[in-house]
C-alpha positions in Angstrom: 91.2 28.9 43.0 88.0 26.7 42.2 84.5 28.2 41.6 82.3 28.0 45.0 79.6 25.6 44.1 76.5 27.7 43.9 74.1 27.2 46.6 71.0 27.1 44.3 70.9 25.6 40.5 68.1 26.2 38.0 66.2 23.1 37.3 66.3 22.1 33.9 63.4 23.6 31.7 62.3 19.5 30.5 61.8 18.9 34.2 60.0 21.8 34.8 57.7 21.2 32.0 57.1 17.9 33.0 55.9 18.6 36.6 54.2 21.0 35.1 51.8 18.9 33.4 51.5 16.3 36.5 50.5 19.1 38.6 47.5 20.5 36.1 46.8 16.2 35.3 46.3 16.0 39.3 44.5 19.2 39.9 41.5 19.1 37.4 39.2 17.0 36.5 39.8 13.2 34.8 39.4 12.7 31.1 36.1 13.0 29.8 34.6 9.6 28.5 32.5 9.8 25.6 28.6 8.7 25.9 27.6 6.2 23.2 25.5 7.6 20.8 21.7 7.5 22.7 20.1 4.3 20.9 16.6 3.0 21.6 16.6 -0.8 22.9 12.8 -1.2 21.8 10.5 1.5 19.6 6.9 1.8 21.0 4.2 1.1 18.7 1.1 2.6 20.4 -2.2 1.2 19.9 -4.4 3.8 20.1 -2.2 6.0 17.5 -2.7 3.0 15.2 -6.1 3.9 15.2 -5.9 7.5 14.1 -3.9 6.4 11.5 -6.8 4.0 10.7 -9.1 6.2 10.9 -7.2 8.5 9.0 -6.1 6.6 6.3 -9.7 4.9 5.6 -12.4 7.5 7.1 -15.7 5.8 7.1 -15.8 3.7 4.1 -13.8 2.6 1.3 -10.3 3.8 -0.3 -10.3 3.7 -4.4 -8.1 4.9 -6.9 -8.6 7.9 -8.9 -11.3 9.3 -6.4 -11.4 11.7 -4.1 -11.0 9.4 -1.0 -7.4 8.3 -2.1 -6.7 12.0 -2.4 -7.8 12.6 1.0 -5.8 9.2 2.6 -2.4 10.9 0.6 -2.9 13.8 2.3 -3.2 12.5 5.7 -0.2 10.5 5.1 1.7 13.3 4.3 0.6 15.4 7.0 1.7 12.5 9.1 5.3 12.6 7.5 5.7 16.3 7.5 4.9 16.4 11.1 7.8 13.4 11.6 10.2 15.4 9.7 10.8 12.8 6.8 12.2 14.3 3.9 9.7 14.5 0.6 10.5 12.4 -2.0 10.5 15.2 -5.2 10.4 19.3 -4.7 9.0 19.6 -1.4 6.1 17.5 -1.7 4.8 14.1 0.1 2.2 13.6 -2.2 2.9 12.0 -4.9 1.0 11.3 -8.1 1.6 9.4 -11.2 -0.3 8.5 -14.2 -1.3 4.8 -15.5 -4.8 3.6 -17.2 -7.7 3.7 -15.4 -11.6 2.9 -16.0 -14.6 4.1 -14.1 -17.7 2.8 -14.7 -20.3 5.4 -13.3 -23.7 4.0 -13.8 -25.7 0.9 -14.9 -29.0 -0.7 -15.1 -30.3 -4.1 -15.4 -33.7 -4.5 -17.2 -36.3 -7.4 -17.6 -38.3 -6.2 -20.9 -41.7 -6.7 -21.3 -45.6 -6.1 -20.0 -43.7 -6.9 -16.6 -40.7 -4.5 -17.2 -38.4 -4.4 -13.6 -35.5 -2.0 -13.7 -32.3 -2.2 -11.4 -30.3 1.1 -11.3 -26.8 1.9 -10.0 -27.3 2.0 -6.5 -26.6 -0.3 -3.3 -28.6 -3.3 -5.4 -26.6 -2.9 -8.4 -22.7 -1.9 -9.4 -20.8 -1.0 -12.7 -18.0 -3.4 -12.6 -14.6 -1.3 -13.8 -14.0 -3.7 -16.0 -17.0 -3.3 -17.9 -16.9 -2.0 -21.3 -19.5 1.3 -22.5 -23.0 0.4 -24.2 -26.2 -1.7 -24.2 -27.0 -5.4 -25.0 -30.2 -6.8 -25.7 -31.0 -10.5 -25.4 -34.3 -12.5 -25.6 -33.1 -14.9 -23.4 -30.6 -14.7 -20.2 -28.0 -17.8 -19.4 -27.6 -18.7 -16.0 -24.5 -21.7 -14.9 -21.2 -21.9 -15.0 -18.8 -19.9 -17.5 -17.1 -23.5 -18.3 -20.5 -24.6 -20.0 -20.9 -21.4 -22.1 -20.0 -22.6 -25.4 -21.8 -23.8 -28.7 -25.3 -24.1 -28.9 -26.0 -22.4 -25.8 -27.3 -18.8 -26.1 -25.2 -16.6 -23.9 -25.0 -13.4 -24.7 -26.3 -11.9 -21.4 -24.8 -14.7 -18.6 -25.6 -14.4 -15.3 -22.5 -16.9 -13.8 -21.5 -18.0 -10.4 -19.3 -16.3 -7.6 -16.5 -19.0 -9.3 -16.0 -17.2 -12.2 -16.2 -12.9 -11.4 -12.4 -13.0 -11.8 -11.2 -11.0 -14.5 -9.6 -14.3 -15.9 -13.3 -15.9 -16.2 -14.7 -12.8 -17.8 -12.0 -12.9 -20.3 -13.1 -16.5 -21.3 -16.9 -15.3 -21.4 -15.5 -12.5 -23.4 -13.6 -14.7 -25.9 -16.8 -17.4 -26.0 -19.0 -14.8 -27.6 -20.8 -13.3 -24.0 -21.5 -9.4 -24.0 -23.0 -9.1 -21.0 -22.4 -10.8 -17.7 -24.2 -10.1 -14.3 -22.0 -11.0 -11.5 -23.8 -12.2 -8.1 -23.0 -9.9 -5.2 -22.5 -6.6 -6.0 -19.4 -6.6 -8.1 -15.8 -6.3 -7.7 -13.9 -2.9 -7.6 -15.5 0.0 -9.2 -12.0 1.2 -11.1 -10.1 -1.1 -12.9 -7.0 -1.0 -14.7 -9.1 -1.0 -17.8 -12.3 -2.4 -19.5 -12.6 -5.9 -21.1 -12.9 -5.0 -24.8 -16.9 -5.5 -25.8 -18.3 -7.1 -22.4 -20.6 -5.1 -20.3 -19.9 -6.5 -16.9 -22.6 -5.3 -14.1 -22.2 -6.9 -10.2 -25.9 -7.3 -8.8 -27.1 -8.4 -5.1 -28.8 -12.1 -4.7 -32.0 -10.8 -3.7 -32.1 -8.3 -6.9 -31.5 -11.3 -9.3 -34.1 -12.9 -7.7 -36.5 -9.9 -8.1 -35.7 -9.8 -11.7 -35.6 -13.2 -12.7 -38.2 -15.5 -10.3 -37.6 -19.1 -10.3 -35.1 -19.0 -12.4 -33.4 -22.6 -12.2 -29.8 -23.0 -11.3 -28.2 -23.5 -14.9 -29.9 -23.3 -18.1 -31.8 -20.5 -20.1 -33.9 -17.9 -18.3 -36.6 -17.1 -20.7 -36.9 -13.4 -20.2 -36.0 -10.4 -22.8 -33.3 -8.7 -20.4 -31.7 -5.6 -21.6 -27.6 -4.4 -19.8 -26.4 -0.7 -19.8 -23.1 0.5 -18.6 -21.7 4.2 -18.7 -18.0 4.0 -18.7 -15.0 6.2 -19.1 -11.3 4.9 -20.2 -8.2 7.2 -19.0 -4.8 5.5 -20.7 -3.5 8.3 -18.4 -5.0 8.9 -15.2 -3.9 10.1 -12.2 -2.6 7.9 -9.5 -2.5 9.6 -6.5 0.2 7.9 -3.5 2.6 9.5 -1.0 6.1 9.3 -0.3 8.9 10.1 2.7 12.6 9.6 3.3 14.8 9.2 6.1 18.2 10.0 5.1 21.1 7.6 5.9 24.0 8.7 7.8 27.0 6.8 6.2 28.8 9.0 3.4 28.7 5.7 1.2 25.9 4.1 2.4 23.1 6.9 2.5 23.2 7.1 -1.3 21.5 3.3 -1.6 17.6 3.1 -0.4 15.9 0.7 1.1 11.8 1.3 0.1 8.8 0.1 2.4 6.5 -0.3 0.5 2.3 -0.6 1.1 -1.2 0.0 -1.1 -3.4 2.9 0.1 -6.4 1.1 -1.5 -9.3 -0.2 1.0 -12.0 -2.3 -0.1 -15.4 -2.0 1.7 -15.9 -3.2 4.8 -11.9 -3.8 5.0 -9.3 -1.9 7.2 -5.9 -0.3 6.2 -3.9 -2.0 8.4 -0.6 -2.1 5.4 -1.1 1.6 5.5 -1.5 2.5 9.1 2.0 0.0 9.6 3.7 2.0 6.9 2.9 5.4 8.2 3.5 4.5 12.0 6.8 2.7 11.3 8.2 5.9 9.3 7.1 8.1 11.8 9.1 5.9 14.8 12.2 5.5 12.6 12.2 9.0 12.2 12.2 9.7 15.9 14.4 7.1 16.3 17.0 9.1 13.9 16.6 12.1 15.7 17.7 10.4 19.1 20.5 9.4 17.4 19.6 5.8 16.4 20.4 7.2 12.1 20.0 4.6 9.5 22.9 3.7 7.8 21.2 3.5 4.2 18.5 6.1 3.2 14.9 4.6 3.5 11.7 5.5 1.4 8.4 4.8 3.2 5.8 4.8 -0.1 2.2 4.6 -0.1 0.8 3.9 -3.9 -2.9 3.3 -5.1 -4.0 1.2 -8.1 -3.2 -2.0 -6.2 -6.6 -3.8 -6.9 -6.8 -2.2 -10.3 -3.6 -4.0 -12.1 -1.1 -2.7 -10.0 -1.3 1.1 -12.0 0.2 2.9 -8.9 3.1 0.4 -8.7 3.9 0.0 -12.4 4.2 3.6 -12.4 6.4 4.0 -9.9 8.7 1.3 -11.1 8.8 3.3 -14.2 9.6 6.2 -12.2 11.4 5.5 -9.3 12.6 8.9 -8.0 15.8 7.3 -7.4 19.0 5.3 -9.2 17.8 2.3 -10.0 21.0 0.5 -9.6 21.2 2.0 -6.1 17.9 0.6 -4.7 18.9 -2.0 -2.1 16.2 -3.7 -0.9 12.3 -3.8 -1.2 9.8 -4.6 1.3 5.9 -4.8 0.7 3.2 -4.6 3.6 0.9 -7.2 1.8 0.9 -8.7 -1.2 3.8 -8.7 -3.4 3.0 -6.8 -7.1 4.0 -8.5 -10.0 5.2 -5.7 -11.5 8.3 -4.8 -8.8 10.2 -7.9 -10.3 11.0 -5.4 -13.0 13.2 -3.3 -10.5 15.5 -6.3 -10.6 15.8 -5.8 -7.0 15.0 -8.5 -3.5 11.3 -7.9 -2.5 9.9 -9.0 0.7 6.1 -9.5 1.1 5.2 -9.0 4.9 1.7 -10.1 5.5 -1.2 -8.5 7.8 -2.3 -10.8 10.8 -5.2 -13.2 10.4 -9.2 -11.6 9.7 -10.0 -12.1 13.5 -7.3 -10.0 14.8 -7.9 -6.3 15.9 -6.8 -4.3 13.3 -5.4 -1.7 15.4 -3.4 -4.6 17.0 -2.0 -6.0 13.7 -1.4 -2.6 12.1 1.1 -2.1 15.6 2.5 -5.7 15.3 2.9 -5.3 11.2 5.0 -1.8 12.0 7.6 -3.5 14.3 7.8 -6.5 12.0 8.7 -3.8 8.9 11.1 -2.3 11.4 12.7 -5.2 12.3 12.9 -7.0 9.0 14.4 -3.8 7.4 16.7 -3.0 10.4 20.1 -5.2 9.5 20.1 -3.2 5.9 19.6 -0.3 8.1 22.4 -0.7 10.6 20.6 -0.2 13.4 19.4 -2.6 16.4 15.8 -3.4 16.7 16.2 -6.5 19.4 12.7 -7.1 20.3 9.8 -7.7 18.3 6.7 -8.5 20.6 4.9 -11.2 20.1 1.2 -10.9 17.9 -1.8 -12.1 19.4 -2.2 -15.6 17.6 1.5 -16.0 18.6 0.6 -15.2 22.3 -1.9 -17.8 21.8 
């Protein structure tokens, strides 16, 4: 007799496991998307932090290596980069110095001789030039012309030359045509200089002091007037350079080990602004920000401040000795302002991004100088920096 077919069969455990999984897919929630990494279509460069950093940077008068205002513009740029979270270059500190040849020349006076003696000391009137040399000179006579027409038969060893020739090329010339002393007109150049010019005293004096010391004097020829120079120098082969220095790490396994350096001087001559600077130090801050929203570079990049720009390049020469990284592993090199001879050494592409023209606000062209570092650097970087505003001239 057959089996009675059972009124109710198990369902088969594959089905069951199946329907399962359609009922839980049905009852909760759909599949999570994932939000693209937060990235920022524009960074904002603020005007009126540009001129803190200005401020900062620069205080009230002029930045100069070796003295205690470049100290104090380091400092504020590494208070800047602590507070942004870059990483310090070497053992915890932003502040940076390194050691290259420097000369100070700390005092100076200028002296007509005679029953009429008139004295010009180191002062607003009257500057040491850091290229001068230590000592005195004596002449009975002063030539005043052109350093082209100093040459045989003409008695120059105190000159008194033209605004043409105060490069250090032109005092080299006077140097090597027999000159030891030269009064430059207009106050003189930079006070510390990568060194002195072996045996020339080299003084910078205002117009209207030349003309207090040597009336009618006529515009080339010999000054008949016993004139007396006297400089008080020191020569360091090994001074130090003071700069500052901050990283933001790159996120790529393979790419973070290879650097990308933005590069600026933290020099300031009088009357001038640190726009190169304040861009440097705004633009880290931002990119740093930007990394912590999620916007990470691929490669590492070092933001680096260095004096000794006006003074042979000291700070820069001894850096690129120095690095603080592999050389062969340095990228790419980019250089608010002028472009130092001494980074083709690196072996490496360098970049020299300009400041905008005199007229411009310099709060305005440190801002528009910042997006153009961030921009020019952001293809090595990996990251998208689509719009770079347009700078006043170019609104014009």
């Amino acid at each position: 007799m057959p089996a009675p077919t059972p009124i109710f069969r198990p369902p088969d455990s594959r089905l069951a496991v199946v329907a399962l999984l359609a009922l839980v897919a049905c009852s909760g929630p759909a599949p999570r998307t994932l939000e693209p990494s937060p990235v920022p279509g524009s960074p904002a460069f603020d005007v009126g932090v540009m001129r803190l950093h200005l401020s900062g940077l620069a205080g009230q008068g002029p930045v100069t290596t070796g003295g205690a205002d470049a100290l104090r513009s380091a400092s504020y740029a590494s208070v800047v980069f602590s507070e942004a979270r870059l990483q310090p270059l070497t053992a915890g500190e932003y502040r940076q110095v390194w050691y290259g040849p420097l000369n100070r020349a700390s005092d100076a006076a200028v002296a007509r001789l005679g029953r009429d003696t008139v004295m010009v000391r180191t002062g607003m009137a009257l500057r040491a030039d850091g290229r001068s040399d230590r000592g005195r000179v004596e002449a009975p006579t002063l030539w005043r012309g052109p350093a082209a027409e100093v040459g045989a038969g003409i008695p120059a060893t105190v000159a008194w030359v033209g605004e043409a020739d105060t490069t250090t090329e032109a005092l080299v010339r006077l140097a090597a045509a027999g000159v030891r002393a030269v009064l430059l007109p207009g106050g003189g150049q930079e006070p510390v200089s990568r060194g002195p010019i072996p045996n020339l005293l080299v003084v910078g004096v205002a117009p209207d002091a030349l003309a207090r010391l040597f009336p009618g004097a006529p515009e080339r020829g010999t000054v008949r007037y016993p004139v007396a120079v006297e400089v008080a120098s020191s020569f360091d082969p090994a001074s130090p350079v003071v700069g500052a220095a901050g990283l933001v790490p790159g996120r790529d396994p393979w790419a973070r080990e290879e650097l990308v350096v933005v590069a600026a001087p933290l020099d300031v001559r009088p009357g001038e602004s640190p726009i190169e600077a304040a861009a440097l130090v705004e633009a880290a801050r931002v990119l740093s920000e930007m990394a912590s929203r999620g916007a990470s570079p691929a490669a590492t990049t070092l933001f680096l401040l260095w004096s000794g720009s006006r003074q042979g390049g000291t700070g820069v020469e001894a850096w690129v000795r120095n690095p603080g990284w592999e050389r062969s592993r340095i990228r790419r090199i980019v250089v608010a302002g002028a472009l130092p001879a001494s980074i083709t050494h690196l072996e490496r592409p360098a970049t020299s991004l300009a400041r905008e023209t005199p007229g411009t606000d310099p709060a305005e062209a440190a801002r528009h100088l910042a997006h153009r570092l961030l921009a020019d650097i952001a293809p090595d970087l990996g990251i998208p920096i689509p719009y770079l505003p347009p700078s006043p001239t170019e609104r014009e």
